[in-house]
N, C-alpha and C positions, 0 to 999 in steps of 0.2 A: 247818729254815729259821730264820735269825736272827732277833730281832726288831731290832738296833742298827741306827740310822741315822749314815751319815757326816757328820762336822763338816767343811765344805770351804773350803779358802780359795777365794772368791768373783773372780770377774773385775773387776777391776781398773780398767777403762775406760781409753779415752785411750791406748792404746799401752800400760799398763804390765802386763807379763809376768809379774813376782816382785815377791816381799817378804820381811821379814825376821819371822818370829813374834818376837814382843817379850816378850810374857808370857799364861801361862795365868792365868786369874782365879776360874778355878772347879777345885777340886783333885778327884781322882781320885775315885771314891766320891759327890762331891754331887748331890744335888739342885738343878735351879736352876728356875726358873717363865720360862714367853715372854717375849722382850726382854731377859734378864738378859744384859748383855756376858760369852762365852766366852771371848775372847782377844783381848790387843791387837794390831795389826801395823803396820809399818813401811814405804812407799815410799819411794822418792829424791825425793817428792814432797809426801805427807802421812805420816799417823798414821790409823789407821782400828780402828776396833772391828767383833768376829763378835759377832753375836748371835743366841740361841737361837730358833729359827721354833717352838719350842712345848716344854711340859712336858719334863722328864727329867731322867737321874743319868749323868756323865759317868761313861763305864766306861773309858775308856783313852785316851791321847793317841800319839799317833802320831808326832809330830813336837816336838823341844826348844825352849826358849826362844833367841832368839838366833842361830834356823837359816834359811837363805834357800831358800825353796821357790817353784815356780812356782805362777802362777793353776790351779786346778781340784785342787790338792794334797788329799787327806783330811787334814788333820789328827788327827783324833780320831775317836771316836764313843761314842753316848749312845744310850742303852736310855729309849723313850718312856714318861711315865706311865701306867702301866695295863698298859704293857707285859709 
């Protein structure tokens, strides 16, 4: 069984379905601590930041900068500390 948890683009509210990821901000390999913004993203509305719900080292991104993916998308995922 794995231990990595998925990084998801989060719902959106208000009607909006997609986004654009914008940029990854934590590179492949790091460590980042709770709160640290993962990735930026883009609606036809705002600008929003993912950030980390706890401890870990991003092991892999799933999705490129500059790609439109729907709400509940994985983008990534991260191996917990301790993990």
């Amino acid at each position: 069984m794995s231990d990595l948890k998925d990084i998801t683009l989060p719902d959106l509210g208000e009607g909006v379905t997609e986004a654009t990821l914008v940029e990854w901000l934590v590179e492949t390999g790091a460590a980042f601590k709770a709160g640290d913004t993962l990735v930026e993203i883009m609606t036809d509305k705002v600008s929003m930041e993912v950030d980390a719900a706890e401890d870990g080292t991003l092991v892999e991104t799933l999705v490129a900068n500059d790609t439109e993916v729907a709400a509940g998308t994985i983008l990534g995922q991260y191996r917990p500390a301790g993990a």
